[in-house]
C-alpha positions as CSV (number, residue, x, y, z in Angstrom):
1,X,8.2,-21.1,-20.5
2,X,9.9,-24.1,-18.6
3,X,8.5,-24.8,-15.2
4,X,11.0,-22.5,-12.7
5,X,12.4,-24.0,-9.8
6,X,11.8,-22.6,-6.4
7,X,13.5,-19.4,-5.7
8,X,15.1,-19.1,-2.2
9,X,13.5,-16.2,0.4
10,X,16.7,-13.9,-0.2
11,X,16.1,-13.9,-3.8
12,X,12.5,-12.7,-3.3
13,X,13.7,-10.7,-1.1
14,X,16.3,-9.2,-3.2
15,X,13.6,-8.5,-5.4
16,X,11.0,-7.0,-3.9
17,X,13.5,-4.3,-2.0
18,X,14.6,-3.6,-5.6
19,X,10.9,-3.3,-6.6
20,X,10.1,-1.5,-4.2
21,X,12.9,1.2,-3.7
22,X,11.7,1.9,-7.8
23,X,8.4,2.0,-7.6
24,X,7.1,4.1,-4.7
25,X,9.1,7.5,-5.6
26,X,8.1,6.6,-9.2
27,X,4.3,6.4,-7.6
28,X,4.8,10.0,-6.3
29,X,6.1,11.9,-9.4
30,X,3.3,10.3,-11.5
31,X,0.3,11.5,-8.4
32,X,2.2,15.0,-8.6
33,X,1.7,15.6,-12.2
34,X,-2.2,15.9,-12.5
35,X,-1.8,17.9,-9.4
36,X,-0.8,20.7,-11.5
37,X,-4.2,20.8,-13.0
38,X,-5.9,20.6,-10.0
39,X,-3.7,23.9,-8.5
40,X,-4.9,25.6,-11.5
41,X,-8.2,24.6,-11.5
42,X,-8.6,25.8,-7.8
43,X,-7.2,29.0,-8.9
44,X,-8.6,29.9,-11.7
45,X,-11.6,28.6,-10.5
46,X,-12.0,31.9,-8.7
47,X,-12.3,34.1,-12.1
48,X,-15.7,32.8,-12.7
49,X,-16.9,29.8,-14.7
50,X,-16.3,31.1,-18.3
51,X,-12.6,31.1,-17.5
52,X,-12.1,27.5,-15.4
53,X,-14.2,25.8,-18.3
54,X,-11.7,27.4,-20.9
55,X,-9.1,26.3,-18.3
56,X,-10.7,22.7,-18.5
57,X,-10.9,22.4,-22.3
58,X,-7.6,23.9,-22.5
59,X,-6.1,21.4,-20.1
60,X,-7.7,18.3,-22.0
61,X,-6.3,19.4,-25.2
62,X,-3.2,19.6,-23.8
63,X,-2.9,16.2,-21.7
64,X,-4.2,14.4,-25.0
65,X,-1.3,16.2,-26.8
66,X,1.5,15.4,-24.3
67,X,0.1,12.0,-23.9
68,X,0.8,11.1,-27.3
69,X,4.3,11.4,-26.7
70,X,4.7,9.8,-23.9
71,X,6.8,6.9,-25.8
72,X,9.6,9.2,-25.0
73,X,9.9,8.2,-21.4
74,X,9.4,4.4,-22.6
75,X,11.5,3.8,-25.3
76,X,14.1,5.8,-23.7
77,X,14.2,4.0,-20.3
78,X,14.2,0.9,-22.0
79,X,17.5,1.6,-24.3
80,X,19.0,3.1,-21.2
81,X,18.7,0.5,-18.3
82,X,20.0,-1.8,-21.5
83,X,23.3,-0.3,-21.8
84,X,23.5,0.6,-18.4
85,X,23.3,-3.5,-18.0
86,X,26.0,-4.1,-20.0
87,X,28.1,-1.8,-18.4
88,X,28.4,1.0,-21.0
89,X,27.3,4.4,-19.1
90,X,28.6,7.0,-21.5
91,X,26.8,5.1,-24.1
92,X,23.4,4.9,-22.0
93,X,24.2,8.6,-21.5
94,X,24.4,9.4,-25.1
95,X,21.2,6.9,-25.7
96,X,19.7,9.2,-23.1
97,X,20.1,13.2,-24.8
98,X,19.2,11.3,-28.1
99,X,15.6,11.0,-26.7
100,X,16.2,14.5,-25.2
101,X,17.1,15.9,-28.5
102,X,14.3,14.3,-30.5
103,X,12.0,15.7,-27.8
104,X,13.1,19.1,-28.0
105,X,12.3,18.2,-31.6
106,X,8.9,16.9,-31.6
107,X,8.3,20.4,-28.9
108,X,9.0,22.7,-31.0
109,X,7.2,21.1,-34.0
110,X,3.7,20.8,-31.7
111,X,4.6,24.4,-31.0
112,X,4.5,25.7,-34.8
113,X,1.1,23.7,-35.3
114,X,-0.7,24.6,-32.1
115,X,-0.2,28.6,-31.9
116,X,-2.4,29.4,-35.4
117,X,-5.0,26.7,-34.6
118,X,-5.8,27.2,-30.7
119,X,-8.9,29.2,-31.7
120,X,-10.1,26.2,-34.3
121,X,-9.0,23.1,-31.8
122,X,-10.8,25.1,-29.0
123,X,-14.2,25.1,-31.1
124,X,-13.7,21.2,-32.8
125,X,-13.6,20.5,-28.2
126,X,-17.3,22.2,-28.2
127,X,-15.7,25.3,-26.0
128,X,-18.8,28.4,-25.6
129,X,-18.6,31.5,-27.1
130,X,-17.6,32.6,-23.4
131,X,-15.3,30.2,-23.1
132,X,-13.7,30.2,-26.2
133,X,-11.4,33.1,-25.8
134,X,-10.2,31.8,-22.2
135,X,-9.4,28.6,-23.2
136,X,-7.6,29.9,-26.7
137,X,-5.5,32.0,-24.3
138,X,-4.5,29.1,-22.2
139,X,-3.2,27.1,-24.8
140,X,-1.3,29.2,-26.5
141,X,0.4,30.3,-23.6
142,X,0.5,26.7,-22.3
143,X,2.0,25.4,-25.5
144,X,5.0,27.6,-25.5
145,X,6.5,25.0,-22.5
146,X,5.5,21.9,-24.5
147,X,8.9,21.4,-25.3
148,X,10.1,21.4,-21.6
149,X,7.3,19.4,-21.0
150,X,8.9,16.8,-23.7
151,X,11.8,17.1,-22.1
152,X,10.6,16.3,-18.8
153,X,9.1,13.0,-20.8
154,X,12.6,12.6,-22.1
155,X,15.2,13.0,-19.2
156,X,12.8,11.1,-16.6
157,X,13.2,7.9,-19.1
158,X,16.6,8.7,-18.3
159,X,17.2,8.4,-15.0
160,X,14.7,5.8,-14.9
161,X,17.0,3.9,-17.2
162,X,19.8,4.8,-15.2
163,X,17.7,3.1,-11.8
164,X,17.6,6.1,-10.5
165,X,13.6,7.2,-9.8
166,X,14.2,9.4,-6.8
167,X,15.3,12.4,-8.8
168,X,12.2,12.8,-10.8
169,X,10.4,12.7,-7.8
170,X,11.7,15.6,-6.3
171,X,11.3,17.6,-9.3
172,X,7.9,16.9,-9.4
173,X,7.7,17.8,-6.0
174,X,9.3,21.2,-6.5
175,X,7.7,21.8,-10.1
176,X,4.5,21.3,-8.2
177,X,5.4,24.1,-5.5
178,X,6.7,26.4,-7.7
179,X,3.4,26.3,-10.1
180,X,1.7,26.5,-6.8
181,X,3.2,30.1,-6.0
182,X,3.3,31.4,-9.5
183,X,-0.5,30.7,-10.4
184,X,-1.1,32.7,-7.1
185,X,1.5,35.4,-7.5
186,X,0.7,36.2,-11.5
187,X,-3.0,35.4,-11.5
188,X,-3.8,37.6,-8.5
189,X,-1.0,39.6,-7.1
190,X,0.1,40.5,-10.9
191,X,-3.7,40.9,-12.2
192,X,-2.9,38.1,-15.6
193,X,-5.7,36.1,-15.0
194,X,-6.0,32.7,-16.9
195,X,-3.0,34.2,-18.7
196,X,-1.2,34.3,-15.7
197,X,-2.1,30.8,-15.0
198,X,-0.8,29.2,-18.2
199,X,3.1,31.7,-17.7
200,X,3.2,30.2,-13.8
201,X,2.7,26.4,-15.2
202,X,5.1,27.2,-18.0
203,X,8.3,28.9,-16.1
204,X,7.5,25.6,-13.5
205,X,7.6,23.1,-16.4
206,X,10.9,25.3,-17.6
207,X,12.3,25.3,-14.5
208,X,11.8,21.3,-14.4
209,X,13.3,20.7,-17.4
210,X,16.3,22.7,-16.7
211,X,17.0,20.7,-13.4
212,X,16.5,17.6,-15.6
213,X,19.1,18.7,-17.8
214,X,21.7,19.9,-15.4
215,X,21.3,15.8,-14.1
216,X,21.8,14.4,-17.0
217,X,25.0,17.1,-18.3
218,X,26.3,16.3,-15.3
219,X,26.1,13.0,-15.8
220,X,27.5,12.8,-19.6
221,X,30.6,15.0,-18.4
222,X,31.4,12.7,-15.3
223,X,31.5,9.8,-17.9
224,X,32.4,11.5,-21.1
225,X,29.5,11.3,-23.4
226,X,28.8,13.7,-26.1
227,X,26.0,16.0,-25.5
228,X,25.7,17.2,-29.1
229,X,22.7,16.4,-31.3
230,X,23.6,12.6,-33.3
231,X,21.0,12.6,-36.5
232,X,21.4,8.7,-36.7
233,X,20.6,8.1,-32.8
234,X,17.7,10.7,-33.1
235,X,16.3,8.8,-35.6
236,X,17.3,5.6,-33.9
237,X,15.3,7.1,-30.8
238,X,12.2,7.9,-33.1
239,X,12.4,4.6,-34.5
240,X,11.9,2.9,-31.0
241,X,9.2,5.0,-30.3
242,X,7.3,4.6,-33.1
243,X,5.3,1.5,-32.2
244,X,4.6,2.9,-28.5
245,X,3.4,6.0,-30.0
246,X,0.7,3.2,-31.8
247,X,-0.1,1.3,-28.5
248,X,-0.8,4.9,-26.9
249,X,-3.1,6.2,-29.5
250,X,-5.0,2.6,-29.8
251,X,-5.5,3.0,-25.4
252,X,-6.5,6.4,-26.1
253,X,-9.2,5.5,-28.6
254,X,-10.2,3.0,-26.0
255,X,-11.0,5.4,-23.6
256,X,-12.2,8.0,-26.0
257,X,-14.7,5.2,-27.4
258,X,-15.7,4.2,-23.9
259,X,-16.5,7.9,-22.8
260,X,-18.3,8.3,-26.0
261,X,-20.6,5.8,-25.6
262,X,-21.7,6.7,-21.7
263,X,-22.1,10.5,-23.1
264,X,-24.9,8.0,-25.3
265,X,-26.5,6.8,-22.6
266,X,-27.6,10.2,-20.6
267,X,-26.3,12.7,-18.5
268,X,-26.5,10.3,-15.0
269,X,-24.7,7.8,-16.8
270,X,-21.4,10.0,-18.0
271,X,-21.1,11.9,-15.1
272,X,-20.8,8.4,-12.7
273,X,-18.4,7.5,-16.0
274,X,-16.1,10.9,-15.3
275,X,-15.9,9.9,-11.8
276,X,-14.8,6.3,-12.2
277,X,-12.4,7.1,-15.1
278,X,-10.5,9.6,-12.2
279,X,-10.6,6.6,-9.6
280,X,-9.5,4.4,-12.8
281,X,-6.7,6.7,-13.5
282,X,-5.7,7.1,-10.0
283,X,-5.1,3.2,-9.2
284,X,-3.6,3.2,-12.4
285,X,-0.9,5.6,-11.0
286,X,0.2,2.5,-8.7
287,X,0.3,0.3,-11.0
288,X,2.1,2.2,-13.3
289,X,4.8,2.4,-10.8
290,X,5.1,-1.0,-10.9
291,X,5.6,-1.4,-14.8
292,X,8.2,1.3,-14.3
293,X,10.2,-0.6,-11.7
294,X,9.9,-3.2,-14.6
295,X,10.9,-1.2,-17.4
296,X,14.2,-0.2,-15.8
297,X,14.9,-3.7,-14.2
298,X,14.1,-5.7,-16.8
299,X,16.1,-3.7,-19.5
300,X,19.6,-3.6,-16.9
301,X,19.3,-7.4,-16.8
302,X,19.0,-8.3,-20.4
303,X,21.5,-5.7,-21.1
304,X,23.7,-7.7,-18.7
305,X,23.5,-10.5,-20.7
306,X,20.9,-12.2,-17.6
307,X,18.1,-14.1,-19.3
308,X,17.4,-16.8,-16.6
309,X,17.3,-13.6,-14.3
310,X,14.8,-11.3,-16.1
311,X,12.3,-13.9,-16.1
312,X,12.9,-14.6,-12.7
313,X,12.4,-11.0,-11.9
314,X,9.4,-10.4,-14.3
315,X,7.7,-13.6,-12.5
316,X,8.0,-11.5,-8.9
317,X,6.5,-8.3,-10.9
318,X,3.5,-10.8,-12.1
319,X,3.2,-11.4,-7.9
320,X,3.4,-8.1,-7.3
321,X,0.7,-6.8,-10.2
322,X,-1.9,-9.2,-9.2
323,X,-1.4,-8.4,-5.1
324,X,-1.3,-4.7,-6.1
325,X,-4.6,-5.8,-7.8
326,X,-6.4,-7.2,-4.8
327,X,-5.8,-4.9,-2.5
328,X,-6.8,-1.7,-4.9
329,X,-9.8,-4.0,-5.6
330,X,-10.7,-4.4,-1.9
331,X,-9.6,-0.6,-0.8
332,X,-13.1,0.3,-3.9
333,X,-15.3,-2.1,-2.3
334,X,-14.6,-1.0,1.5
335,X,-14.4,2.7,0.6
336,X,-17.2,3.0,-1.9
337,X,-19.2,4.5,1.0
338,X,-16.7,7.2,1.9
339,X,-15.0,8.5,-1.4
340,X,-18.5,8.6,-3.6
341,X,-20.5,11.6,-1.6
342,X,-17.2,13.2,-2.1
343,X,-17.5,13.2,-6.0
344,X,-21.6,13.7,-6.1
345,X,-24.5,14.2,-4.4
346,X,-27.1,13.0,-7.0
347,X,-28.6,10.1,-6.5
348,X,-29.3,9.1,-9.6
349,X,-25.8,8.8,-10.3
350,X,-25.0,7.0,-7.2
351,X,-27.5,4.7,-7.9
352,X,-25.5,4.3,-11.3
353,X,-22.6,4.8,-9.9
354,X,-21.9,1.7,-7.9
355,X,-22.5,-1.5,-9.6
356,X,-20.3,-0.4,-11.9
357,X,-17.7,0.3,-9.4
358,X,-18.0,-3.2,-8.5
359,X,-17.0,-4.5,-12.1
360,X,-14.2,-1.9,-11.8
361,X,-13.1,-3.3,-8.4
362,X,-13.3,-7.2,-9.3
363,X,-11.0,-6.7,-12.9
364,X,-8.5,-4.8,-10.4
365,X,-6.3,-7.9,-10.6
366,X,-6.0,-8.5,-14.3
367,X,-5.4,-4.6,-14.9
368,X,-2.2,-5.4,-12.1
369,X,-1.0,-8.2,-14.5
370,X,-1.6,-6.2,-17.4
371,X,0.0,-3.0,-15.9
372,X,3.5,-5.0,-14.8
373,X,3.7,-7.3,-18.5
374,X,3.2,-4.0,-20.2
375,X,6.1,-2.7,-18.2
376,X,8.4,-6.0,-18.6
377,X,7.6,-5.7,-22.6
378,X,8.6,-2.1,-22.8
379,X,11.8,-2.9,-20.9
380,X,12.5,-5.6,-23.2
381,X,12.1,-3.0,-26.2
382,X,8.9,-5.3,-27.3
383,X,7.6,-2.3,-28.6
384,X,6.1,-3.8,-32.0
385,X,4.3,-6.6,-30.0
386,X,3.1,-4.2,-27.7
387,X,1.5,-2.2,-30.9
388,X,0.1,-5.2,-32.2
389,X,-1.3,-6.7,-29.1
390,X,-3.1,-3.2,-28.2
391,X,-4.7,-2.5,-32.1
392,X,-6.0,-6.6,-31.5
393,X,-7.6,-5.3,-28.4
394,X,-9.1,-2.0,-30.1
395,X,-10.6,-4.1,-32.5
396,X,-12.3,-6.5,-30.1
397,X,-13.0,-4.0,-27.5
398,X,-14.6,-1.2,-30.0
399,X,-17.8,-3.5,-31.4
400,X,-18.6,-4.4,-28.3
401,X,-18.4,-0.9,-26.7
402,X,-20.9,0.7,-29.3
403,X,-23.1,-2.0,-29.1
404,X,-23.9,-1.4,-25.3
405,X,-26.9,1.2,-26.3
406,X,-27.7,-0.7,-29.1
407,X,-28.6,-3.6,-26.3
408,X,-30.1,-1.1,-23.8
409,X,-27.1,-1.9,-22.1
410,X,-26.3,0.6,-18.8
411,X,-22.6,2.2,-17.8
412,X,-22.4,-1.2,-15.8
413,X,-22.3,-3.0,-19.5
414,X,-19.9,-0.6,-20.8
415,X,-17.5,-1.3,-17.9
416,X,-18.1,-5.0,-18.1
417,X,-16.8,-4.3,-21.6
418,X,-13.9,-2.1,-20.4
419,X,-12.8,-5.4,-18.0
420,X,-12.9,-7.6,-21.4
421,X,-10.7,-5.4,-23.0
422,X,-8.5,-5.7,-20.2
423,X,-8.7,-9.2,-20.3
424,X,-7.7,-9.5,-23.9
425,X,-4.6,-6.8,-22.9
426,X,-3.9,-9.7,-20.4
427,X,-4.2,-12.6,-22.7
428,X,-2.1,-11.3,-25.3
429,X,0.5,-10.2,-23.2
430,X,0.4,-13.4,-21.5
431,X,0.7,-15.3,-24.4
432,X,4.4,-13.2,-25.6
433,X,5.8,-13.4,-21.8
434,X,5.1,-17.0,-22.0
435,X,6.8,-17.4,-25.6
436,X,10.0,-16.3,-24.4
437,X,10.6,-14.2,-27.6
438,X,10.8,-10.9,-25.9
439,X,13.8,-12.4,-24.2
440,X,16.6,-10.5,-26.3
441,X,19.7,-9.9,-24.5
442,X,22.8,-7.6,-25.1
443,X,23.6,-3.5,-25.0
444,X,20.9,-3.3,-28.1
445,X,17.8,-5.1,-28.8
């Protein structure tokens, strides 16, 4: 990439308010979604401990199976924002309920495989024989709103696409509510228990999707697009989303490998691990909301036909990731003293808990670089790259990790591991932004 010449105030300007007015609603629907976990947790938590911990294996099968698919919301803000670019709404529109469709799709065929094998995938997660039925119970009640969970995945990529980020925060804000008062109202008032729990989060979820949908319908009739189901764009959709669905599974066997390893090194050592994997996941939640910004701003300008302005605006994201970087860096260090009594009062595990913090707190910055190229990539439609580039970093990342007990290496060496793997995420998404290849303009990739 050419040297760029100096951009004027207003265009920086210009920038960040565009930035900005994407990123912070898209900040508060991603904090509200593990919040309905939480309002179940503190719930159900008041059944007994048989039924939160089938609650909490439940809700970990379940997050890993969503997860899997969250390529949905990716792919299809990228193809979205594209057309929307080039000034082709109805077809952005139709773009859009393809990924709907296919997720309705992919829904139903999670539901078929997840309602006989609760009670086996409950046991492979190590549930107790008091547990066991709980969690069973959960799930398959739980899994009958996966589809409106996909859905959710789905329509949000839409509006996203479409700039449009507000929306999905105030579903999430209402979702949240509503699975607030149904939890209540069915696991008490009605008597269900951690039945009751799983029907409250899945009329919520149901009632999200529908509101999702009545956007989007609106949205296709305003501009004429056809809502019916297109095989060819399905499969188009699914095609897209096939190398995302790779970069997600290779960042999930990062993390499983990672958690795996401190569960090697003693109970002190994976319990500080749980807790910095929730700060971790939390900071990642603003940086996220970054790359979001990116994926819908990015796409609309290559759609346009606006090369010279989608690196332009890609370099101000870069700014952004690695400021976002230092300050979350900076907020661990000067709050380590208030937020860690919170999560334990063992001191063994503070003890263990804070140099590794520290590691965590100075790779802040390359995780905001990382975080915002991921985004610009997945606007572009990069989605092969981004495969690649994250199996290159499972292989380097996985020897490593498993050779921290081997070394008598503490959580503090796995985490110093975690930060390389973030630096190789960095380096090879460095390396493509400064090619230029992902550079593609036009309605399609």
């Amino acid at each position: 990439m050419t040297q760029a010449p100096a951009r004027p105030k207003s265009e920086r300007r210009r920038h960040d308010r565009e930035i900005f007015a994407l990123a912070v609603p898209a900040f508060g629907a991603l904090v509200a979604e593990p919040l309905f976990v939480m309002v179940d947790s503190a719930i159900v938590g008041h059944l007994g401990t048989p039924q939160l911990a089938g609650l909490g294996i439940a809700a970990a099968l379940l997050a890993t199976g969503v997860s899997v698919f969250v390529f949905l919301a990716y792919a299809t803000t990228a193809a979205v924002a594209r057309r929307v670019g080039a000034g082709d709404l109805p077809s952005a529109i139709r773009q859009g309920m393809d990924g709907i469709w296919l997720a309705l799709l992919l829904g139903m065929a999670v539901i078929a495989v997840t309602l006989p094998t609760a009670p086996w995938l409950v046991e492979v997660f190590g549930a107790s024989d008091t547990a066991a039925p709980y969690a069973t119970t959960y799930l398959r009640v739980s899994s009958l709103g996966i589809p409106a969970m996909l859905i959710v995945l789905a329509a949000t990529g839409v509006l996203r696409g479409l700039q449009d980020t507000r929306t999905p925060l105030y579903v999430a804000i209402a979702g949240f509510t509503a699975n607030a008062v149904l939890n209540v109202v069915l696991v008490h008032g009605a008597g269900l228990g951690i039945a009751g729990s799983a029907w409250g989060t899945v009329i919520a979820q149901v009632g999200m999707a529908v509101a999702y949908l009545f956007v989007v319908v609106r949205g296709a009739r305003r501009h004429g697009a056809s809502l019916r189901p297109d095989a060819a764009g399905i499969r188009a959709s699914a095609q897209a989303g096939a190398p995302l669905l790779v970069r997600t599974l290779s960042l999930r066997a990062v993390l499983m490998i990672a958690t795996g390893v401190a569960a090697r090194l003693g109970d002190a050592e994976v319990a500080a691990h749980q807790i910095i994997l929730s700060l971790w996941s939390l900071m990642a939640f603003a940086l996220d909301a970054i790359a979001i910004a990116g994926q819908a701003i990015i796409g609309r300008y290559l759609g346009a036909g606006d090369a010279e302005g989608a690196r332009r605006v890609c370099r101000r994201m870069v700014e952004w990731g690695i400021a976002s970087g230092l300050l979350l860096g900076a907020l661990i260090v000067l709050a380590r003293p208030l937020f860690i009594p919170l999560f334990t009062d063992d001191q063994t595990v503070r003890d263990t808990l804070l140099p590794a913090l520290l590691v965590v707190a100075l790779s802040q910055p390359i995780a905001g670089v990382v975080f915002v190229l991921d985004g610009v990539l997945m606007g572009a439609g990069d989605g092969p790259y981004l495969a690649a580039a994250m199996v290159v970093t499972l292989v380097a990342f996985a020897p490593v990790a498993l050779l921290v007990p081997a070394f008598g290496g503490g959580l503090t060496a796995l985490w110093w591991a975690m930060g390389l793997m973030m630096l190789v995420r960095m380096v090879t998404l460095w390396l493509r932004m400064r090619s230029g290849r992902w550079v593609v303009t036009g309605a399609t990739r």
